[in-house]
TIKOLKOL-178587 format. One line per 10 residues: number of its first residue (from 1); their letters; for each residue x, z, y of C-alpha. Coordinates in steps of 0.001 Angstrom, whole numbers. Each point is the difference from the previous one (the first is absolute). Example, Ala and Ser with C-alpha at 12.3 -4.5 7.8 and 13.67 -1.06 7.14 Angstrom:
1	as	12300,7800,-4500; 1370,-660,3440 $
This chain:
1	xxxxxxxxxx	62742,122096,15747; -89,3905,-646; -1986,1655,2856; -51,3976,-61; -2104,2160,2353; 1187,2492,2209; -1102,2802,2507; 1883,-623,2773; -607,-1382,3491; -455,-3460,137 $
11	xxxxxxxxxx	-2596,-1036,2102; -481,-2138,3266; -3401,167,940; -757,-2597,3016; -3067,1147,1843; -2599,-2574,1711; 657,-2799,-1572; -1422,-3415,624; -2208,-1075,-2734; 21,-3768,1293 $
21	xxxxxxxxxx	3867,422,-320; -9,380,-3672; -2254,-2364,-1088; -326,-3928,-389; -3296,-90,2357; 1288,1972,2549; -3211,2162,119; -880,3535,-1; 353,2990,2068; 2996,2791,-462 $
31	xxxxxxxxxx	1179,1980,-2915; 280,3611,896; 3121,-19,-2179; 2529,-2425,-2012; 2648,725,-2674; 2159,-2591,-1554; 1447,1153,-3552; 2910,-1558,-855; 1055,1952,-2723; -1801,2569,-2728 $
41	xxxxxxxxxx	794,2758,1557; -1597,-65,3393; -3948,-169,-1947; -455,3621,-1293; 477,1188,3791; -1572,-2470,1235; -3729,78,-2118; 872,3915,288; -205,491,3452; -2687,-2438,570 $
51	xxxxxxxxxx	-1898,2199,-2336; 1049,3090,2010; -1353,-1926,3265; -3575,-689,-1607; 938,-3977,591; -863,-2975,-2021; 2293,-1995,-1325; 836,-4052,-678; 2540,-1851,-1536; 1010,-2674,1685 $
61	xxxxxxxxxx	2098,-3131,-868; 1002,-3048,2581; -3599,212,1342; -1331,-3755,-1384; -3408,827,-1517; -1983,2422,2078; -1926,982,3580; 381,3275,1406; -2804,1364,2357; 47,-160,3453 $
71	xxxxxxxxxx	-106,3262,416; 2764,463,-1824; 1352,2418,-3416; 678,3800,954; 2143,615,-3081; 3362,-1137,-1387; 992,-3363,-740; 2722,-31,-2990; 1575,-3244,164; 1944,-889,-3234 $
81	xxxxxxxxxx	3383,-1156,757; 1599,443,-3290; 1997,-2894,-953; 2339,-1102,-2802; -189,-2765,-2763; 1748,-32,-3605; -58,-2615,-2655; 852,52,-3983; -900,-3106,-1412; -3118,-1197,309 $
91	xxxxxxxxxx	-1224,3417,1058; 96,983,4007; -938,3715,1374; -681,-232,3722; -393,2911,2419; -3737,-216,1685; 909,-463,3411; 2337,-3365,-674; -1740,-2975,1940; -1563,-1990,-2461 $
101	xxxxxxxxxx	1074,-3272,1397; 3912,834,306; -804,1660,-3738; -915,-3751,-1082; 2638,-1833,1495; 2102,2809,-1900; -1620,-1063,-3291; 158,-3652,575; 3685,698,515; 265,1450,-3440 $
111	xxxxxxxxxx	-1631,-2848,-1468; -3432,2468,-659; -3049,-1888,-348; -3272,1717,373; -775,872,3627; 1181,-3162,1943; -3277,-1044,935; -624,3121,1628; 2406,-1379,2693; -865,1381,3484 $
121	xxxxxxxxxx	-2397,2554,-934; 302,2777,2843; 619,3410,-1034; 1704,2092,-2370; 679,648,-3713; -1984,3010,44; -2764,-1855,1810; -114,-2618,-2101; -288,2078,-2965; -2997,1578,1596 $
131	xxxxxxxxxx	-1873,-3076,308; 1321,-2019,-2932; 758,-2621,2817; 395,-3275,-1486; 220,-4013,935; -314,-3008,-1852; -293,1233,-3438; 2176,3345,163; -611,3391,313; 2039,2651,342 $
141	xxxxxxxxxx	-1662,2322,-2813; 422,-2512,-2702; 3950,538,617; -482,4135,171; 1789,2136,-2721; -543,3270,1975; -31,1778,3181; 2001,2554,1237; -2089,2493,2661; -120,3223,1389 $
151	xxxxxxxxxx	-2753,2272,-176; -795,3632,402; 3585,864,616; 1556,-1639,-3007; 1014,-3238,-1210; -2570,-2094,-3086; 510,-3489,-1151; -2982,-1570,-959; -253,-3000,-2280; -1404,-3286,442 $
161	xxxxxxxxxx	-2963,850,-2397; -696,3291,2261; -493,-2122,3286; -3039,-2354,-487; 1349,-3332,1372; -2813,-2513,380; -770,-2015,3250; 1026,1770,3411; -64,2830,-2030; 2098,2738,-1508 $
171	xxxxxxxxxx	-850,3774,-850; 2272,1017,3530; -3449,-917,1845; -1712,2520,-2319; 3300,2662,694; 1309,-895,3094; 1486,3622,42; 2931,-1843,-1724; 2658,-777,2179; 2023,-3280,-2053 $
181	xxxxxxxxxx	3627,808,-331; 1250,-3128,-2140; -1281,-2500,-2755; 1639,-1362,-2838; -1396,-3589,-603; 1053,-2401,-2694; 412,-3731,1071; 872,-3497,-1979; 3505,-1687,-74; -343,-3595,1918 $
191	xxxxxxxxxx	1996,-3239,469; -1902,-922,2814; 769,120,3457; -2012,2901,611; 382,53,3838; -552,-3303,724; -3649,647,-1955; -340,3485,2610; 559,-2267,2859; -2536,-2773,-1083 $
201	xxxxxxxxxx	-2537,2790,217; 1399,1424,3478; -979,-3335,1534; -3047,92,-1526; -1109,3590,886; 1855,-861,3968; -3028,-2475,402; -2283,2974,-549; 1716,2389,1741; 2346,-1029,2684 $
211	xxxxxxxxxx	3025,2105,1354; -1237,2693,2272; -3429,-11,-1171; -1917,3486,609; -1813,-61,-3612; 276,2141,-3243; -648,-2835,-1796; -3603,-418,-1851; -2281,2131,788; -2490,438,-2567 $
221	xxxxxxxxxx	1247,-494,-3879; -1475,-2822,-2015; -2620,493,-2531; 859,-432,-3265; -3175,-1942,-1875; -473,2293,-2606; -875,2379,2212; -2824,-2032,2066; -3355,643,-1527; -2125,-2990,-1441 $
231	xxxxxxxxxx	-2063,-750,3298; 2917,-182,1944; 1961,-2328,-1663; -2751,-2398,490; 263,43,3508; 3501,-1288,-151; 1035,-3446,-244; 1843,-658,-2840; 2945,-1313,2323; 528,3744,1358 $
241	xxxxxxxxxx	1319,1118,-3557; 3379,84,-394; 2248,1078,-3149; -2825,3036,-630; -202,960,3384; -2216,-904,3272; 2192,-15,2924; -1820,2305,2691; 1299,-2501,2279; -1860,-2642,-1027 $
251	xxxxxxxxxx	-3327,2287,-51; 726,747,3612; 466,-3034,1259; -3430,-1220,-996; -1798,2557,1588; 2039,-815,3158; 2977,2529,490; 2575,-2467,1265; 735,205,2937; -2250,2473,863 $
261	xxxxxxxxxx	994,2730,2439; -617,3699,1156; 2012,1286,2783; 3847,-970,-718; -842,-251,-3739; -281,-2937,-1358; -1003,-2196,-3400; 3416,-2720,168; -2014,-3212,721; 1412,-1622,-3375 $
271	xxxxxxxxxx	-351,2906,-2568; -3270,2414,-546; 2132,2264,-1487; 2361,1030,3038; -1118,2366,3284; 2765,115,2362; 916,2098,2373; -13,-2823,3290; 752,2695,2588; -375,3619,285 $
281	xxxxxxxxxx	-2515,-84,-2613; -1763,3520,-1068; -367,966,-3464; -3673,174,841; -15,-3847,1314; 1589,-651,-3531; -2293,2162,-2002; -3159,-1105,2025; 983,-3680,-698; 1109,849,-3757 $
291	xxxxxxxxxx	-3416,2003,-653; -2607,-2657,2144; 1377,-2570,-2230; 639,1595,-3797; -4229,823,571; -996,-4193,545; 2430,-538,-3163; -2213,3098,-1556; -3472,-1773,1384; 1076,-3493,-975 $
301	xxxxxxxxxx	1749,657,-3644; -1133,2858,-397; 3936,1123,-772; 1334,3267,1470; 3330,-734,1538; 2779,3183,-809; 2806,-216,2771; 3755,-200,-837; 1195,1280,2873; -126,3923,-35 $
311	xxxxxxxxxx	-1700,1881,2580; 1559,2795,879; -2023,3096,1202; 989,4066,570; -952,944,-3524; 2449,-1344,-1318; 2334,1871,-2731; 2761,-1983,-900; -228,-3793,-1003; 2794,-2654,196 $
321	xx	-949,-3014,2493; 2412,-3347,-219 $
């Protein structure tokens, strides 16, 4: 997958975008402008004359894991649309704006074990690698051999040992001026029936989130209990730890989240995990509700809650959202 930049003329810059039109909540005001790339060459005009119009920037992927403002983003929206897929063996290089579900049932296909259980994860590659998304034992990052981006005008590949994969984590939250081009990941040879495992977990993860549902998935990341200070894992009950980790579900639940409502935003009634958007919801209903109830998890466990969802403001400079 060679990509080469040029100078000339490629964009198509959409102005006044809907915000609630590109994301899985449906919330948020309008972007003052929207590019999608589809190819190398539109990006070096496109962060130029962004530059050369004093306007932030954002890089955006199929919009699954963040809340825009109300009030909207007055810069430029650069929506990766780069696709493309190769395989050699056990080794797979896909382009960052494949859709990460389609990019399983691809691997499955092949018979490439490794990322199955990430079946029905929203979002793209790119976004994925951002957040080291994961499910049911497997993360992206563990399968990482490097990343292709582009940065500053130029092409850099950066290894797995330069990117800092840990939980919902990678070093493109530290850099998000890096705009993810492709990934070369290295998966397992199986004899299983790969797909029939992805679908197992698609009926599981349907009974969480049902078709149509206006959610970006969990809100707030779980803690991992190495990270929770002495006097604070006391005040959990021992039946809230799970495989190293404390789901922030669980902590929100017993301080009474479920259910719970501001506006059109809502706690679902059967996870403490999930706000939803039950109407025209405003990203301040959602963050009013998030913020009200990540302080009684603070007062009662005395555990500070980190969202997973990104919120997006007008300082932003670059960053790739799933």
């Amino acid at each position: 997958m060679e990509q080469k930049i040029s100078d000339r003329s490629l964009l198509d810059l959409k102005q006044d975008v809907s915000l609630a039109e590109l994301t899985s909540l449906k919330v948020g005001g309008t972007a003052k402008y929207l590019v999608e790339i589809q190819d190398i060459q539109q990006l070096p005009e496109a962060c130029s004359w962004a530059t050369q119009q004093g306007l932030p920037t954002l890089f955006l992927g199929e919009g699954s894991n963040f809340l825009f403002p109300d009030y909207g983003f007055s810069g430029l929206l650069i929506r990766n649309r780069i696709t493309g897929k190769e395989a050699s063996g056990d080794e797979v290089n896909l382009a960052g704006g494949e859709n990460l579900e389609r990019s399983i049932r691809w691997l499955n296909q092949l018979q490439l074990s490794g990322m199955e259980r990430m079946y029905g994860i929203p979002g793209t590659i790119a976004g994925a690698l951002v957040g080291n998304a994961g499910a049911y034992g497997q993360e992206i990052g563990d399968l990482v051999i490097d990343v292709s981006t582009w940065i500053n005008n130029r092409i850099e590949v950066l290894s797995v040992s330069e990117l800092s994969f840990h939980y919902r984590w990678s070093a493109f939250k530290e850099d998000p001026s890096r705009f993810i081009l492709s990934c070369r990941l290295r998966l397992r040879k199986s004899s299983k029936n790969l797909q029939k495992i992805s679908n197992e977990i698609l009926s599981k993860r349907a009974l969480k989130y049902p078709k149509g549902l206006k959610c970006p998935g969990s809100f707030f990341k779980n803690i991992l209990l190495d990270n929770v200070c002495e006097e604070a894992v006391e005040r959990i009950p021992d039946n809230f730890i799970m495989f190293g980790k404390i789901p922030a579900g669980k902590l929100l639940e017993k301080v009474g989240a479920n259910g719970a409502r501001r506006g059109n935003a809502q706690f679902a009634n059967y996870h403490g995990n999930l706000i939803i958007n039950r109407g025209k919801a405003s990203s301040e209903d959602m963050l009013q509700l998030a913020r009200e109830y990540a302080q009684r998890v603070w007062e009662h466990f005395r555990i500070q809650l980190e969202t997973e969802v990104v919120i997006v403001d007008n300082q932003a400079r670059g960053g790739m959202t799933r």
